[in-house]
C-alpha positions as CSV (number, residue, x, y, z in Angstrom):
1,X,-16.2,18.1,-1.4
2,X,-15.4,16.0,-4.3
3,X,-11.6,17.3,-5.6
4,X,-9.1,15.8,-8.2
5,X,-6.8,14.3,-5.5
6,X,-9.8,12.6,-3.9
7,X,-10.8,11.0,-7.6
8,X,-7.9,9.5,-7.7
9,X,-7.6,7.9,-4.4
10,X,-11.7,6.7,-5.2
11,X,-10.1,5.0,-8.7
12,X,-7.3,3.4,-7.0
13,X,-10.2,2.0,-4.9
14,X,-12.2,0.8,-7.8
15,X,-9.3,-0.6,-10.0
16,X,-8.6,-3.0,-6.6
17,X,-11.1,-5.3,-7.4
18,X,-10.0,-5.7,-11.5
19,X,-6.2,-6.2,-10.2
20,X,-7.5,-8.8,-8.2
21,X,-9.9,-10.7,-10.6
22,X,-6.2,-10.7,-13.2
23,X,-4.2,-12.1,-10.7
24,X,-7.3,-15.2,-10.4
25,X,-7.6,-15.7,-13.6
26,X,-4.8,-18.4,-15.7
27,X,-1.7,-16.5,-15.8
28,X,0.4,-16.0,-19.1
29,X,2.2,-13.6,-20.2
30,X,-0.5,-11.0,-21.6
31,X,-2.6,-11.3,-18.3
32,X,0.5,-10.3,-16.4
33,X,1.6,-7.7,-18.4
34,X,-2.3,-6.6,-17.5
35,X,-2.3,-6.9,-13.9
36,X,1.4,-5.2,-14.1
37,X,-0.1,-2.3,-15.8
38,X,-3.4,-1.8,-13.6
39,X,-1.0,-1.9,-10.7
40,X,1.5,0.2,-11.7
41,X,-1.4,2.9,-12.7
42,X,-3.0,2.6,-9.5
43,X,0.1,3.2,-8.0
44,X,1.2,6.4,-10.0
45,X,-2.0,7.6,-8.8
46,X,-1.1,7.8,-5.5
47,X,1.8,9.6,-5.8
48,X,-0.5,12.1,-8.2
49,X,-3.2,12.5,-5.2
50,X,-0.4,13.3,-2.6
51,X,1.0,16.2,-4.9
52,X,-2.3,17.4,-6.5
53,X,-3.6,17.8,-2.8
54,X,-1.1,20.0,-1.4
55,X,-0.3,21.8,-5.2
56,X,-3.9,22.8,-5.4
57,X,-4.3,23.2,-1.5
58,X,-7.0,20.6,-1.8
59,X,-6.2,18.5,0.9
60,X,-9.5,17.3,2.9
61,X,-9.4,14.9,5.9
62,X,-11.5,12.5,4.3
63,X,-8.4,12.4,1.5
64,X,-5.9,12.0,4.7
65,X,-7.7,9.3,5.7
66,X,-8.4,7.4,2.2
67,X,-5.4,7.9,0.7
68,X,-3.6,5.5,3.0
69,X,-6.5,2.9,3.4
70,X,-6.7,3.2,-0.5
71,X,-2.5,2.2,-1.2
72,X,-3.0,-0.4,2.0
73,X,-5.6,-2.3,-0.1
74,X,-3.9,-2.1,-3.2
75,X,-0.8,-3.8,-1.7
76,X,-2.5,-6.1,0.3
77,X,-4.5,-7.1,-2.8
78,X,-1.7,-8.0,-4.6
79,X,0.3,-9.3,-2.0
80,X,-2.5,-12.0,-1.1
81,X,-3.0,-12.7,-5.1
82,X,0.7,-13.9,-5.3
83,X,0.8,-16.1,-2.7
84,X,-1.1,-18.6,-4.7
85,X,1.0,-18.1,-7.6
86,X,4.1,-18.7,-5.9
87,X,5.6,-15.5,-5.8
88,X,5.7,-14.7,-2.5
89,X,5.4,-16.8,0.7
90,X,2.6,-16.6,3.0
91,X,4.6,-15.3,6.0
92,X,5.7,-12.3,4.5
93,X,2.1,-11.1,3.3
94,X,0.8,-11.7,6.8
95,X,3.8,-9.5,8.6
96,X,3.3,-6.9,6.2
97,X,-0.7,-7.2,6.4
98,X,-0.8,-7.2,10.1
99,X,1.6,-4.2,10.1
100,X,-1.0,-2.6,8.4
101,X,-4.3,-3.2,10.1
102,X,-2.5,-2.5,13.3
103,X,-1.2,0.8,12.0
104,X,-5.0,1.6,10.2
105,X,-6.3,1.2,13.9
106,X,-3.8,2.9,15.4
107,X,-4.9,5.5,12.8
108,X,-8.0,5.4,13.4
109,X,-7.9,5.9,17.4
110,X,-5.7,8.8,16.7
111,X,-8.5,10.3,14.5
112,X,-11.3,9.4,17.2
113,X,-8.8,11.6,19.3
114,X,-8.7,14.6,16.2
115,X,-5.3,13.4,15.4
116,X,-4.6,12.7,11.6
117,X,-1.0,11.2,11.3
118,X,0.8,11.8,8.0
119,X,2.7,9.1,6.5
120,X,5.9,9.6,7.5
121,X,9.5,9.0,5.7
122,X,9.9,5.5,6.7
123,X,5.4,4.9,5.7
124,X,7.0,6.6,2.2
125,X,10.3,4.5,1.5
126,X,8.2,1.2,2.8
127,X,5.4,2.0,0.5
128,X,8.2,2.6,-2.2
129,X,10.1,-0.6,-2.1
130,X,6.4,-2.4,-1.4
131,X,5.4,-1.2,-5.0
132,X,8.6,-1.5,-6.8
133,X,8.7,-5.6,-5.4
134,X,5.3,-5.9,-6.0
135,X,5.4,-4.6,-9.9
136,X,8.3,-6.7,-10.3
137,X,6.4,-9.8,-8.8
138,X,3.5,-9.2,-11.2
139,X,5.7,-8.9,-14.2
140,X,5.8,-11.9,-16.5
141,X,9.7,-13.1,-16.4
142,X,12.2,-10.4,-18.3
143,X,15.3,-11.0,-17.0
144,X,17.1,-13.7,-14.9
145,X,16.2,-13.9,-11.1
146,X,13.4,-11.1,-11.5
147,X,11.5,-12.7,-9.0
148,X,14.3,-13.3,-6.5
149,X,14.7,-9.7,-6.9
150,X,11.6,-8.8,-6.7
151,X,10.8,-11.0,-3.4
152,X,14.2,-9.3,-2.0
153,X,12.4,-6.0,-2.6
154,X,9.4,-7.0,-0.7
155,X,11.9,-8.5,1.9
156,X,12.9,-5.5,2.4
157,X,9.6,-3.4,2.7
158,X,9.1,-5.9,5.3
159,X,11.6,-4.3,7.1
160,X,10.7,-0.9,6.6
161,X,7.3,-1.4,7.3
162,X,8.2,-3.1,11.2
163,X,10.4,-0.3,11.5
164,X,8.0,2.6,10.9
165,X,5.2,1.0,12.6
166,X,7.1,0.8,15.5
167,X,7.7,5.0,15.0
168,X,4.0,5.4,14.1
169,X,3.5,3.6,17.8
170,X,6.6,5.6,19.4
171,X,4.4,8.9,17.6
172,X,0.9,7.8,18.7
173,X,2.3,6.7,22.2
174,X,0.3,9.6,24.3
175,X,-2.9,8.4,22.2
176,X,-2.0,5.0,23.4
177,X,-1.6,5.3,26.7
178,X,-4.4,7.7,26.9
179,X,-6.5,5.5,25.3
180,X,-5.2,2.5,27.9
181,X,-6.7,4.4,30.7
């Protein structure tokens, strides 16, 4: 069933790809400002999805399930675009991506088992301080040590995002053992 909260999740999907092709293309200051706002929109709109669905009672599993994959692609979008640019090392987009494939599949086993696991606290606060870095990343330069801020930011999802994977495995751990057997 097709439901407000669900549309936005399916345009956070489909402003990915124009997010991306900003970030590729020479960067000044009214490209930035560009990519800065797409994100930041696409980002609203998961917050907007999250509340609409459970204000209007219109949450659906196939919203439980997007919603996540949806804000996982928009980060990882962006956090792959600004390695090229500088803006972020390499490492620290590959910790947080391979937090988040391992935590989609561990997802996903869960819901092969009927288990749908809400983002948590610590999924929220990561997902947070991941948006907030990122938008400051994809900002063109306001202020003195924006980026050093902004990577610190990001640093810090880093964190976040080991630490609630390990409590989304510490959750999961009956699926996981069940499904090592």
């Amino acid at each position: 069933m097709t439901n407000i909260p669900n549309i936005l999740t399916g345009f956070r999907f489909a402003v990915i790809p124009v997010l991306a092709i900003l970030l590729m293309v020479p960067q000044h200051a009214s490209v930035e400002v560009a990519a800065f706002g797409v994100f930041v929109v696409a980002a609203v709109t998961d917050f907007f999805d999250g509340y609409l669905a459970r204000k209007l009672g219109a949450e659906t599993v196939l919203g439980k399930l997007l919603d996540p994959l949806a804000d996982k692609v928009l980060v990882i979008t962006a956090l792959i675009m600004l390695i090229p640019l500088g803006k972020i090392p390499a490492i620290a987009s590959l910790v947080i991506i391979s937090r988040e494939v391992i935590i989609t599949g561990l997802r996903g086993l869960a819901a092969s088992s009927g288990i749908i696991v809400p983002a948590g606290m610590l999924g929220k606060i990561k997902s947070t301080l991941q948006y907030l870095g990122v938008g400051v990343l994809l900002l063109p330069v306001i202020i003195t040590g924006q980026y050093e801020i902004g990577r610190v930011l990001v640093y810090i999802s880093l964190v976040m995002a080991l630490w609630s994977g390990i409590d989304y495995c510490y959750r999961l751990r009956e699926v996981l053992f069940k499904a090592a057997e």
